[in-house]
Residue frames as a rotation matrix with the C-alpha (Angstrom) as fourth column:
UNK 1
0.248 -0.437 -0.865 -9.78
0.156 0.899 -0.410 0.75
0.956 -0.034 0.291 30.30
UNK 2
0.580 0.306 0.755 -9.77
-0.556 -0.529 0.641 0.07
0.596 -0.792 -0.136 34.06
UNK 3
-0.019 -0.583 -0.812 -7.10
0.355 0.756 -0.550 -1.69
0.935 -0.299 0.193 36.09
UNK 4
0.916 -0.332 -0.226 -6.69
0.189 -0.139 0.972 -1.76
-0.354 -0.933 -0.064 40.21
UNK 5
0.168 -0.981 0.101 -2.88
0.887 0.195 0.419 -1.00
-0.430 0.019 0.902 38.90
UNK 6
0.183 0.168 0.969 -3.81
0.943 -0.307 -0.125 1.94
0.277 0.937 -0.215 37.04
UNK 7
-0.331 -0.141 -0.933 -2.60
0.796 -0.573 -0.196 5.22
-0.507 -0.807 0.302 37.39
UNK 8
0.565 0.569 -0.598 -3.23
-0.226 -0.590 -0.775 8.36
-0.794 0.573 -0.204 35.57
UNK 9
0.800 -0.164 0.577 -2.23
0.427 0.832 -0.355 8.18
-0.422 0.530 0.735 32.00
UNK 10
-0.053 -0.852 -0.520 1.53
-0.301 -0.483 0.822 8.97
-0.952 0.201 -0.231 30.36
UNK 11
0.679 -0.112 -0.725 2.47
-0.732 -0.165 -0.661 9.61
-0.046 0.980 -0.195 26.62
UNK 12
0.784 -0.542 0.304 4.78
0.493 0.840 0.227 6.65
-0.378 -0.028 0.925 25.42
UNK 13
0.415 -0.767 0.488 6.70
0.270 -0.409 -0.872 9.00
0.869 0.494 0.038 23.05
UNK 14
0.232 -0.399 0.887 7.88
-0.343 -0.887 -0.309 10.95
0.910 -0.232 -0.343 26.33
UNK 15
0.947 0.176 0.270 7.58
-0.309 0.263 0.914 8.70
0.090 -0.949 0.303 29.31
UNK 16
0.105 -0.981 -0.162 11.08
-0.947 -0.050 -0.317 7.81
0.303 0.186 -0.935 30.13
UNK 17
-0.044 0.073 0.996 10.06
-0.486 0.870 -0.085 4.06
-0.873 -0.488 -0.003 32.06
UNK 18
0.732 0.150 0.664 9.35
0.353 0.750 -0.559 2.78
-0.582 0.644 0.496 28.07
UNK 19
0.341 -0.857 -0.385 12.89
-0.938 -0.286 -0.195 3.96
0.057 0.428 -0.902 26.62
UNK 20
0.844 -0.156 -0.513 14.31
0.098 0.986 -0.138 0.32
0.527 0.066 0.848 25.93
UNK 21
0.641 -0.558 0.527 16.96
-0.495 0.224 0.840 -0.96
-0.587 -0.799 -0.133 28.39
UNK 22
0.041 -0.639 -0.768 20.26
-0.880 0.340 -0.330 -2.43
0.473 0.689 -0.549 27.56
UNK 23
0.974 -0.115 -0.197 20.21
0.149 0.975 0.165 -6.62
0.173 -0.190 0.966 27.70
UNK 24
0.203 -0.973 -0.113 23.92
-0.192 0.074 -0.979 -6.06
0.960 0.220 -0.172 29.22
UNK 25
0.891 0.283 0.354 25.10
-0.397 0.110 0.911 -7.65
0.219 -0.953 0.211 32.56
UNK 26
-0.080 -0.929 0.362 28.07
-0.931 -0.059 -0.359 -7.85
0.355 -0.366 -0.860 34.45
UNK 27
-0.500 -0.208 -0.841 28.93
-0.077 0.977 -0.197 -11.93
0.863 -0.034 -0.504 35.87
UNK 28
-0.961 -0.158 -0.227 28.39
0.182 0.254 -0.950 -10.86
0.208 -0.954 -0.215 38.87
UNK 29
-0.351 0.924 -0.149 24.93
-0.898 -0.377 -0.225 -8.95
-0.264 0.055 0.963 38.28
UNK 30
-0.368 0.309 -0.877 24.17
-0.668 0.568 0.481 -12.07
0.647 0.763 -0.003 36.19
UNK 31
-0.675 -0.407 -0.615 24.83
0.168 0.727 -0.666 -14.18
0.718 -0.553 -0.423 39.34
UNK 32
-0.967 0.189 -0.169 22.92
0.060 -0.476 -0.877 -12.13
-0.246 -0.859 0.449 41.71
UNK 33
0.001 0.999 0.043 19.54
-0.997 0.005 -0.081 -11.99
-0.081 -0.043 0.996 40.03
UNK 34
-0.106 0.069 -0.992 20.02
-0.286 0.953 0.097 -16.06
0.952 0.294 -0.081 39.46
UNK 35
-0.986 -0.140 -0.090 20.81
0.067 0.158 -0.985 -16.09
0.152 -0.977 -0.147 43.12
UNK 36
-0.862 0.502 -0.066 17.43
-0.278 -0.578 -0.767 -14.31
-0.424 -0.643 0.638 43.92
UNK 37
-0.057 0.654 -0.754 15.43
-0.907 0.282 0.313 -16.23
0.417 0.702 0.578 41.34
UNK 38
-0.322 -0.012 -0.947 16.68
0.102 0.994 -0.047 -19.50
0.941 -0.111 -0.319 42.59
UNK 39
-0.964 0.207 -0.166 15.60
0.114 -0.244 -0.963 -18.24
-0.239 -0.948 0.211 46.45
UNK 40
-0.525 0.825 -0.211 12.42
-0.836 -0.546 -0.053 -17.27
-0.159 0.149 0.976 45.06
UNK 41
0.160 0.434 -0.886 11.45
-0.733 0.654 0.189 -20.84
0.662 0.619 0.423 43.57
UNK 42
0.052 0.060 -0.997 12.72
0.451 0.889 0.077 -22.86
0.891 -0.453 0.019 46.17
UNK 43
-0.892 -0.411 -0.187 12.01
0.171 0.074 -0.982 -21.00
0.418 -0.909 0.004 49.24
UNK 44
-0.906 0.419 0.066 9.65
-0.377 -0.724 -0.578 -18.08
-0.195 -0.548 0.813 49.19
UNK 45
-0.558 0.663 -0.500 7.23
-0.693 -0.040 0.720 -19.76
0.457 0.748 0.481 46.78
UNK 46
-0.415 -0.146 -0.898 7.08
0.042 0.983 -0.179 -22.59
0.909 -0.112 -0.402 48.56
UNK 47
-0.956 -0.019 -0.294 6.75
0.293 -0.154 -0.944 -21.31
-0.028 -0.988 0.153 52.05
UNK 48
-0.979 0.092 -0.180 3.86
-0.202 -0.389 0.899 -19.01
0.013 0.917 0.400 50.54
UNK 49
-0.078 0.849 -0.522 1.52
-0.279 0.484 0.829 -21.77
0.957 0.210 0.199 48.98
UNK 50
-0.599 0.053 -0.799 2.05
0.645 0.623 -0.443 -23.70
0.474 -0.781 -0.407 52.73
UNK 51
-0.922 0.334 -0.195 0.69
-0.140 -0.758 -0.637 -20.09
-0.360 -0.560 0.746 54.23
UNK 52
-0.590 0.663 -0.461 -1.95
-0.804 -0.534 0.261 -19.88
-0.073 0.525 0.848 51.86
UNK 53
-0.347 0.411 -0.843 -2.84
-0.141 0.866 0.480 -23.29
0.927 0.286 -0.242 52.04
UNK 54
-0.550 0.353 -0.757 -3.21
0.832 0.312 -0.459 -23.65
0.074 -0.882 -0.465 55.68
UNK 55
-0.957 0.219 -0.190 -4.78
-0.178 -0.961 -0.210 -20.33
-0.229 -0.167 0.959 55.66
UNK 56
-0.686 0.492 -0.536 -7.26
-0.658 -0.103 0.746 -21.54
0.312 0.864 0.394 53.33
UNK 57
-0.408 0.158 -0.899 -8.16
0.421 0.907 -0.032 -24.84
0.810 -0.391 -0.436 55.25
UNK 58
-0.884 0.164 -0.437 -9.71
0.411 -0.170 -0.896 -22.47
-0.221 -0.972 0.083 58.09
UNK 59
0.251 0.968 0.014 -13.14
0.692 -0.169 -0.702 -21.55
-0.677 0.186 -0.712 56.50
UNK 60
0.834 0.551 -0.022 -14.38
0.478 -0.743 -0.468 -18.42
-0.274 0.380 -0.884 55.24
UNK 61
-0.185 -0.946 0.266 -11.90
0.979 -0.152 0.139 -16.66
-0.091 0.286 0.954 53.05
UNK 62
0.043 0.274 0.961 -13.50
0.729 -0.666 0.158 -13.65
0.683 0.693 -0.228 52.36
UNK 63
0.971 -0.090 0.221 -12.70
-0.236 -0.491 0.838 -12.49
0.033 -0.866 -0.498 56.32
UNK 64
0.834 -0.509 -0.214 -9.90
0.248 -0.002 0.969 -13.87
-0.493 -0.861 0.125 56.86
UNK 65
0.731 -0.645 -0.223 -6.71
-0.666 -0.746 -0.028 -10.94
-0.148 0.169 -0.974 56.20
UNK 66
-0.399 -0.864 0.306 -3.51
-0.484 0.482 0.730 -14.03
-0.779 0.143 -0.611 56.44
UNK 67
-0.097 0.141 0.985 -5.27
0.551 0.832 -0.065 -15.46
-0.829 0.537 -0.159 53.83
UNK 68
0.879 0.262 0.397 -5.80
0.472 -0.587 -0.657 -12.65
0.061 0.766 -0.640 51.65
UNK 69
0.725 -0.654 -0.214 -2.53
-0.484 -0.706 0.517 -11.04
-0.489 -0.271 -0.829 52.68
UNK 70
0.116 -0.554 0.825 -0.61
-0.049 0.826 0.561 -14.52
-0.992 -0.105 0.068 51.62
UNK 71
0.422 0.405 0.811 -2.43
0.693 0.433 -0.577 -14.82
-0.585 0.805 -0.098 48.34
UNK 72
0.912 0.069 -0.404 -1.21
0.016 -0.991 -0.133 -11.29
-0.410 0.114 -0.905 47.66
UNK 73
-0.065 -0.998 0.004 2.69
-0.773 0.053 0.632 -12.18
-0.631 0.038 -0.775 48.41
UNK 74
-0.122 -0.315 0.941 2.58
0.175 0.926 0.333 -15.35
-0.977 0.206 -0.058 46.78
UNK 75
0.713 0.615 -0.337 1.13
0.278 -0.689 -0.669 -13.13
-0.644 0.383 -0.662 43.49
UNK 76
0.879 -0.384 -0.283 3.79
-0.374 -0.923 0.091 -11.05
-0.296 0.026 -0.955 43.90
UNK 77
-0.184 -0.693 0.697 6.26
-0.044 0.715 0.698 -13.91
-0.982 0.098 -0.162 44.16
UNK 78
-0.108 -0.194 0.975 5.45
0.625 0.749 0.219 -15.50
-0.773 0.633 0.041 41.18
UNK 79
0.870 0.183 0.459 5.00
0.489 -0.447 -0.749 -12.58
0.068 0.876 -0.478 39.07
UNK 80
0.560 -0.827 -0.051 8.48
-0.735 -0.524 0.431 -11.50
-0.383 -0.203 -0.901 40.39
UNK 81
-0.043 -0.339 0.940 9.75
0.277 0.900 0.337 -15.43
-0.960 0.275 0.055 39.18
UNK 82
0.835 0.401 0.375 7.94
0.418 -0.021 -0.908 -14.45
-0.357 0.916 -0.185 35.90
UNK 83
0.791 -0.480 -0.379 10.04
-0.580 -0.787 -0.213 -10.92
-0.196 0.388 -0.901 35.30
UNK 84
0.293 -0.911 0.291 13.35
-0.528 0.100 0.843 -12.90
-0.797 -0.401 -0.452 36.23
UNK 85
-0.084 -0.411 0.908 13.24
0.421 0.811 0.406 -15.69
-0.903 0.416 0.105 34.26
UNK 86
0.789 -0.013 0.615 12.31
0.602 -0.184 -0.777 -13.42
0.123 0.983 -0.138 30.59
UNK 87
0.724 -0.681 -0.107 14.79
-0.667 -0.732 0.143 -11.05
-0.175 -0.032 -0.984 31.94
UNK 88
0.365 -0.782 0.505 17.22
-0.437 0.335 0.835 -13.51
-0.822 -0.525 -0.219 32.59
UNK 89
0.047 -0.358 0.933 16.89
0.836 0.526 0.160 -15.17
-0.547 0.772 0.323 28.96
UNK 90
0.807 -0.027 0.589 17.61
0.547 -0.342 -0.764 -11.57
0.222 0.939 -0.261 27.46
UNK 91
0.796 -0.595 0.112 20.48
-0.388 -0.360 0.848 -10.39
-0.465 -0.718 -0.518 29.43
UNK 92
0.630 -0.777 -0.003 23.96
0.455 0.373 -0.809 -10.87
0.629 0.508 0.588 27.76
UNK 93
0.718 -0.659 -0.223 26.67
0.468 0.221 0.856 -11.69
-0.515 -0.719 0.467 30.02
UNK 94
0.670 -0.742 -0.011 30.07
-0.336 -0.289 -0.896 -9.61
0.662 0.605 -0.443 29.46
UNK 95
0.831 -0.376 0.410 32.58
-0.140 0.571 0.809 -11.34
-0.538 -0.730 0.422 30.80
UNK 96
0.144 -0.837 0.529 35.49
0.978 0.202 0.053 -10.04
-0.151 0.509 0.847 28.95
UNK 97
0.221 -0.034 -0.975 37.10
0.285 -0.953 0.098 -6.86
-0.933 -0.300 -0.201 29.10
UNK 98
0.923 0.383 -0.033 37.13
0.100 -0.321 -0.942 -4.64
-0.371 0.866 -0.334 26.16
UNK 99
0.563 -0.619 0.548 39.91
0.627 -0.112 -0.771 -4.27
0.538 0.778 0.325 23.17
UNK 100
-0.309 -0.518 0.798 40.84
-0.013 -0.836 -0.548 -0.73
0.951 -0.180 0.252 24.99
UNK 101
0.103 0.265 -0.959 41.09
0.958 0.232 0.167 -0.25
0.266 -0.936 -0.230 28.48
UNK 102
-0.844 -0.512 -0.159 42.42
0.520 -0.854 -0.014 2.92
-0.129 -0.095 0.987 27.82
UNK 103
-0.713 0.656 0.247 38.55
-0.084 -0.430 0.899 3.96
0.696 0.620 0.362 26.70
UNK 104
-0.447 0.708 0.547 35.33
-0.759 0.025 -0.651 4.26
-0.474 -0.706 0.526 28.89
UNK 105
-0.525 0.291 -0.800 33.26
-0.499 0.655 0.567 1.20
0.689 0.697 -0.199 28.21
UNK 106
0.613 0.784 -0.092 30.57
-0.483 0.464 0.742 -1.03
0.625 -0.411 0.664 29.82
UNK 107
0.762 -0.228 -0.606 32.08
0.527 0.761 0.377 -2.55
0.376 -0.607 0.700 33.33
UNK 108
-0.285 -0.942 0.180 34.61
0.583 -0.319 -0.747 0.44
0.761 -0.108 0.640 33.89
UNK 109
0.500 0.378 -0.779 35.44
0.840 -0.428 0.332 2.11
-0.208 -0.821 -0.532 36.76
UNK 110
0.132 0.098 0.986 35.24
0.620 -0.785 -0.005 6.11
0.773 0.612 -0.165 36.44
UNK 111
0.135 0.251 -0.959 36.57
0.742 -0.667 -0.070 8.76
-0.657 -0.702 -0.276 38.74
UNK 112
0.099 0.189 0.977 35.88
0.120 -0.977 0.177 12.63
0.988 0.100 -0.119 36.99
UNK 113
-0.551 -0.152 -0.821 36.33
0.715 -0.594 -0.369 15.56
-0.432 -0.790 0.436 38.59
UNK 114
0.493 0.860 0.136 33.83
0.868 -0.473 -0.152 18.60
-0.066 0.193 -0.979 38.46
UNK 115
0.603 -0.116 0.789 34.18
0.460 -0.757 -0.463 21.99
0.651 0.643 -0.404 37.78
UNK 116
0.820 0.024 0.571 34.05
-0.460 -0.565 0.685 22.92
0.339 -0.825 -0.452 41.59
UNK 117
-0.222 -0.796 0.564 37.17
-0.946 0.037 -0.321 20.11
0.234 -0.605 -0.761 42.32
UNK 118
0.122 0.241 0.963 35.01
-0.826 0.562 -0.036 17.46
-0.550 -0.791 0.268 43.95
UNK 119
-0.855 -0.040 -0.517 35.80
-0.381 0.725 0.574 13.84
0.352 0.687 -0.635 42.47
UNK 120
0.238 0.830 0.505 33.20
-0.851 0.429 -0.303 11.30
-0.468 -0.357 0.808 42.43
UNK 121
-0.837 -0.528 0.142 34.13
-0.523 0.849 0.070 7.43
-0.158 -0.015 -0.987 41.55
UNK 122
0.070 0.794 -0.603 31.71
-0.981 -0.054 -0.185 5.42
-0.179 0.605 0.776 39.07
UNK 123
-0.826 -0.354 0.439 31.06
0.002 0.777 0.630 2.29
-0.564 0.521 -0.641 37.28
UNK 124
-0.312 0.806 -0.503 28.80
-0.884 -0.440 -0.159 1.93
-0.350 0.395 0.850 34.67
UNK 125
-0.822 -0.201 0.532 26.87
-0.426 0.838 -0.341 -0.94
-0.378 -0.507 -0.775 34.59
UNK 126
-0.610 0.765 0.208 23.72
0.575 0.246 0.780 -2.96
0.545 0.596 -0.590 33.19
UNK 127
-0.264 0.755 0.600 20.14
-0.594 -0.618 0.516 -1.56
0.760 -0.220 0.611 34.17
UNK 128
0.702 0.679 -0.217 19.53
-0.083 0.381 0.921 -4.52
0.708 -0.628 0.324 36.68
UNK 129
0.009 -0.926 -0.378 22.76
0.726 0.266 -0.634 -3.93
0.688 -0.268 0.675 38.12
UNK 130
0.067 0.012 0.998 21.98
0.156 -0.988 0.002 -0.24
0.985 0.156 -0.068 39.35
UNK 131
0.432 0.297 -0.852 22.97
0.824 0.253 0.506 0.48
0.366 -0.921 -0.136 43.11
UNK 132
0.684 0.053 0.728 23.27
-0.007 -0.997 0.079 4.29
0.730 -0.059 -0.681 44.25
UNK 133
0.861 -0.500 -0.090 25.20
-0.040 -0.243 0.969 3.29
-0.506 -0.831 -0.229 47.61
UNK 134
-0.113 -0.990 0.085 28.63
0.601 0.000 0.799 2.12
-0.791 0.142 0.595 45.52
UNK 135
0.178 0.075 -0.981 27.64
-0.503 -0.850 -0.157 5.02
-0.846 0.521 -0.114 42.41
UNK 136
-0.784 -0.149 0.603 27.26
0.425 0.579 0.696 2.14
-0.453 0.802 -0.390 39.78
UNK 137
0.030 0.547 -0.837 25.15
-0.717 -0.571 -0.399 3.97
-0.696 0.612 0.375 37.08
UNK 138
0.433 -0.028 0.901 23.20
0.495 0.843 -0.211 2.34
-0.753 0.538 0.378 34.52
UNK 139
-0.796 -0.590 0.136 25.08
0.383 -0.317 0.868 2.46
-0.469 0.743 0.478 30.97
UNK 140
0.079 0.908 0.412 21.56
0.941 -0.205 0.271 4.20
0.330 0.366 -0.870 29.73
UNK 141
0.589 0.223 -0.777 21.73
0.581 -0.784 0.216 7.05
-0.561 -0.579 -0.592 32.18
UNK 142
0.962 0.006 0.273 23.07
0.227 -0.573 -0.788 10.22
0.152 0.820 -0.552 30.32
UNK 143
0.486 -0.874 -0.015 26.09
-0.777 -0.440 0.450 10.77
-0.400 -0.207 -0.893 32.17
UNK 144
0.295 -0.237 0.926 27.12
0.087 0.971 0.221 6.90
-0.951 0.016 0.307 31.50
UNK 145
0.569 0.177 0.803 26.05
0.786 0.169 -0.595 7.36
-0.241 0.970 -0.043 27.58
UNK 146
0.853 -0.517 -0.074 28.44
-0.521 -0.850 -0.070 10.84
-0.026 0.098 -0.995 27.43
UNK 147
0.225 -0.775 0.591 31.38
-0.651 0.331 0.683 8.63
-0.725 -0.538 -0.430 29.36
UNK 148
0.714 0.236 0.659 31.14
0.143 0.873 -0.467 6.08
-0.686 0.428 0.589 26.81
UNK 149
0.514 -0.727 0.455 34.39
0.855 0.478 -0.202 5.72
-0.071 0.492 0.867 24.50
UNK 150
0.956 -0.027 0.292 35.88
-0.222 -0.716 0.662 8.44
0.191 -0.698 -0.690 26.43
UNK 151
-0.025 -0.874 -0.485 40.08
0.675 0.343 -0.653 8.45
0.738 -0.344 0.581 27.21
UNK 152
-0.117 -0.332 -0.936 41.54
0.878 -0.475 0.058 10.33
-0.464 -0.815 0.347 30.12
UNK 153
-0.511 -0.342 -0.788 41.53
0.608 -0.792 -0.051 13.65
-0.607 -0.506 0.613 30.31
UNK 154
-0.823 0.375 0.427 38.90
0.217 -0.487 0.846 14.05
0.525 0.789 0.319 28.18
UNK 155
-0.931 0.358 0.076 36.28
-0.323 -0.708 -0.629 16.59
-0.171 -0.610 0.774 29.28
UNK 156
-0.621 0.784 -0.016 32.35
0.733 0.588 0.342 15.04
0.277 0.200 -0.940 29.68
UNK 157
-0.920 0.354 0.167 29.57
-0.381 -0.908 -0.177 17.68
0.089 -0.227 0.970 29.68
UNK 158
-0.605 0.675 -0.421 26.32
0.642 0.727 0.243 16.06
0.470 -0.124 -0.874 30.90
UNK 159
-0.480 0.497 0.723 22.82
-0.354 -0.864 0.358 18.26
0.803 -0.084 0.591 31.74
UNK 160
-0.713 -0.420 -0.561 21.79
0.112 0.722 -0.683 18.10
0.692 -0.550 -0.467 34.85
UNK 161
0.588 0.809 0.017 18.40
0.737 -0.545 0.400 19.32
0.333 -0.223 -0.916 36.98
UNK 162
0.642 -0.064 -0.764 20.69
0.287 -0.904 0.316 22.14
-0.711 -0.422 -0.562 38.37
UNK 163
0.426 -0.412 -0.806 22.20
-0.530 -0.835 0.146 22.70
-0.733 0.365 -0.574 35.14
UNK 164
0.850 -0.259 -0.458 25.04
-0.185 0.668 -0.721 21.69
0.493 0.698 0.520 33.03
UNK 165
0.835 -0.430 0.343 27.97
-0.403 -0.055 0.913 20.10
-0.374 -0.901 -0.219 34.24
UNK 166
0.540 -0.641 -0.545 31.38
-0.619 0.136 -0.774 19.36
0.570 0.755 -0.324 32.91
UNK 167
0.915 -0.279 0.292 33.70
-0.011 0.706 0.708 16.11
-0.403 -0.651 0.643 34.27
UNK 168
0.212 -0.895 -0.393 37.23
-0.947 -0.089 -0.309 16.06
0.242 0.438 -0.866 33.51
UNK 169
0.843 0.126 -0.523 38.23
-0.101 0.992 0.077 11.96
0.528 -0.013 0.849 33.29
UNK 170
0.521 -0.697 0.492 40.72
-0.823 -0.563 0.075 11.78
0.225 -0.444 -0.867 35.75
UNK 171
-0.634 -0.368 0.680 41.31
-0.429 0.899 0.087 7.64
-0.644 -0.237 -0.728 36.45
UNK 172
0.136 0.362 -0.922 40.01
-0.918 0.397 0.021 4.97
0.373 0.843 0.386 33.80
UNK 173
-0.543 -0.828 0.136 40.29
-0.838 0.544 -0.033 1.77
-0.047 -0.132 -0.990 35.28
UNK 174
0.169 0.980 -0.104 38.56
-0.882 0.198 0.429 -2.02
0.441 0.019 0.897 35.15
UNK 175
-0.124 -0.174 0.977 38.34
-0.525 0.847 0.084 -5.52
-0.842 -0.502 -0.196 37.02
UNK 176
-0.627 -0.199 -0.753 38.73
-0.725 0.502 0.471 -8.44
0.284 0.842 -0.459 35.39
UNK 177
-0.132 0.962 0.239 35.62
-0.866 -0.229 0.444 -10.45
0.482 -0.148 0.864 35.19
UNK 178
-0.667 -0.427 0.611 34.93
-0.685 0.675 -0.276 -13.50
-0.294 -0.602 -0.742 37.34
UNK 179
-0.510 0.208 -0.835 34.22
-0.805 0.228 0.548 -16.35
0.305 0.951 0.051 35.66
């Protein structure tokens, strides 16, 4: 089986890209891929076909690169439109904070402290939610799935490429969601 997409080939039992995702999403996350879906359908697509159309309207396609380059993005577009919209109809919206605040749970923020002292300041969030600059972690990732009905000062051991590592829970806290 041959594909221009193909790469070499990975066990399913072990790859870690087919481990199922959680359908959880913060309002705002919710908001933000809708945002970028609705940009996607009424701008980029749009703009796009106009490229690809006038592109097209100049002869010989098989030379000419803005036409083949267009056809490419516009592709991409719409197979990016695709993902959103099935994503978007399996995604479940929390938008209510949990029974216990006093517990770790989906949508909390998490500062731990390491062995060595250093804190570090979480949230643990959906998989499409997942943004390294503010240290939102998806609720999948192992440290997340440790944290998980967690209270203060309870100790989180979580295995890391340079080892293991213990977190002491040092601050539990959560926003309230915006509706």
């Amino acid at each position: 089986m041959k594909g221009r997409n193909m790469t070499r080939w990975r066990d399913p039992a072990k790859d870690p890209r087919q481990a199922p995702k959680s359908n959880l999403i913060t309002p705002a996350g919710a908001q933000r891929l809708r945002g970028i879906l609705d940009h996607l359908v009424r701008v980029k697509r749009p703009a796009l076909s106009a490229k690809v159309g006038e592109a097209a309207a100049l002869g010989d396609r098989s030379e000419n690169a803005d036409y083949t380059y267009n056809k490419k993005e516009l592709n991409r577009v719409i197979a990016r439109i695709g993902y959103l919209t099935k994503r978007l109809d399996e995604l479940q919206v929390v938008d209510r904070l949990p029974a216990n605040t006093d517990k770790v749970f989906f949508g909390a923020f998490v500062e731990l402290e390491d062995e060595d002292g250093k804190e570090i300041a979480i949230r643990i969030v959906g998989h499409d939610e997942i943004d390294t600059q503010q240290r939102w972690i998806s609720v999948d990732a192992p440290l997340a799935k440790a944290l998980l009905g967690k209270e203060l000062d309870d100790e989180v051991s979580v295995k890391t490429p340079g080892g293991e590592t213990t977190y002491l829970i040092t601050s539990i806290h959560y926003r309230t969601p915006a509706r």
